[in-house]
N, C-alpha and C positions, 0 to 999 in steps of 0.2 A: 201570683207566683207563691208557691209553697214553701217554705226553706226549713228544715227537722237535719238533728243530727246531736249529736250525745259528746261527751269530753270528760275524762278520768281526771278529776283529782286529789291531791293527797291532802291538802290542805287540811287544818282543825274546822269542822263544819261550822261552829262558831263564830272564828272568825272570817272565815271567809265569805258567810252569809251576811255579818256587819259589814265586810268589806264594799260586796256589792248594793248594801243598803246607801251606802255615802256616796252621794255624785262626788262631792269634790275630790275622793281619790277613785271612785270608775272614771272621771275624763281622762285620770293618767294612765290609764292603759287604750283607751282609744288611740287604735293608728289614726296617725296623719292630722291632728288635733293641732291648729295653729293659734287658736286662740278661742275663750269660752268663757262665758258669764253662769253664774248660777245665782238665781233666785226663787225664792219658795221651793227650791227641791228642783225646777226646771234647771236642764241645761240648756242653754243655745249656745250652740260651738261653731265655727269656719273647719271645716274637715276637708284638706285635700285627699284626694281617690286616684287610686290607677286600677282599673282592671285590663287590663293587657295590654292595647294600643290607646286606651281612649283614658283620659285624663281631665282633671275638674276638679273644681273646689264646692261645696257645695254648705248654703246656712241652714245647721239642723236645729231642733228643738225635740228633745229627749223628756218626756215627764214618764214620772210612775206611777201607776193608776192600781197596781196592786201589789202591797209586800207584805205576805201573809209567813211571818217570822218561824211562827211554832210549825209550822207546815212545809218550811222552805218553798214558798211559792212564790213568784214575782209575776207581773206583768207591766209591760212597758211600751209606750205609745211613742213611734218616732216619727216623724218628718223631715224630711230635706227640698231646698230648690236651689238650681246650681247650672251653668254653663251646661252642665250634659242633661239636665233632664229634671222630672222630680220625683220623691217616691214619699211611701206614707208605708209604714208597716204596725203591727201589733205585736210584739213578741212576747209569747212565752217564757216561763223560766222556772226550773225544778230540780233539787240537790237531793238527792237520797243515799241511802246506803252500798257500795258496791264491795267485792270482795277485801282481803287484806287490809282491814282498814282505810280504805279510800273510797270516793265518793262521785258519783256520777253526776254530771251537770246536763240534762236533756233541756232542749229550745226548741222552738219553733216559730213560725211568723209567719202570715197572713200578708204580702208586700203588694204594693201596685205602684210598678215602675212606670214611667213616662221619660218621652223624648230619646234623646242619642243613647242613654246608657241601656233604655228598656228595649230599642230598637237592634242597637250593633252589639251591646254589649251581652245581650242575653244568656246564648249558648255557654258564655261561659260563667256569667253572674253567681251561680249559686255553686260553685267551685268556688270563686273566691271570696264569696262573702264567707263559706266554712272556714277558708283560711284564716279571715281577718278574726272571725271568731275563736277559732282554737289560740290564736296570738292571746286574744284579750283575756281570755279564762284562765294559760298560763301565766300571763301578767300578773292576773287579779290572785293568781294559789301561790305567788311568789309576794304578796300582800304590795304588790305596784312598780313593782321594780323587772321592766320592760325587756330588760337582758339578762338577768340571772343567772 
């Protein structure tokens, strides 16, 4: 499954590119985040998930496999397995210039879902995986502070 989509922010490009360089403050903008270790830069987290009817918790392991600072580029290696199923994605990540002094955050990911969430949850899946994303970007341009 494919997942692409883009997110305005105002944030100082700066810091907001250290922001997302530091796991220990991108877990705190992860929804649903119950608990999580980091070492060498890995996170493994307990994340619980809703996408519409169907519910889980699932144990992920998050590493960054590319942060190309001067270039704003990232790429990021994820896994989950959990009551609903399990997935493995690649995502991309790219901060550039956008109008008015703000700045566009484009993603994308390469995902391969299994079990209950890849089978029932599909049609709506990449709906709400945008959602949970635009949360975390706003998160992360308000430097972690989930509600702002």
């Amino acid at each position: 499954m494919k997942i692409e989509g883009k997110e305005e922010v105002s944030a100082d490009p700066d810091s907001f590119w250290s922001f997302l360089s530091m796991p220990e403050k991108v877990v705190t903008c992860v929804p649903g985040v119950q608990g999580y270790n980091i070492e060498n830069g890995i996170i493994s987290a307990k994340i619980k998930v809703g996408i519409g009817f169907i519910k889980g918790t699932f144990d992920t392991v998050t590493r960054i496999i590319k942060n190309d600072e001067k270039n704003r580029v990232a790429e990021l290696e994820i896994s989950g397995n959990g009551n609903m199923g399990s997935f493995t994605a690649v995502v991309s990540v790219q901060l550039y210039p956008s109008d008015g002094g703000k700045y566009i955050i484009a993603y994308s990911a390469d995902a391969k879902v299994s079990g209950t969430v890849g089978t029932l949850a599909a049609p709506i899946l990449n709906g709400a995986i945008k959602n949970v994303v635009r949360d975390f970007f706003k998160c992360a341009e308000r430097g972690g502070d989930k509600h702002g």
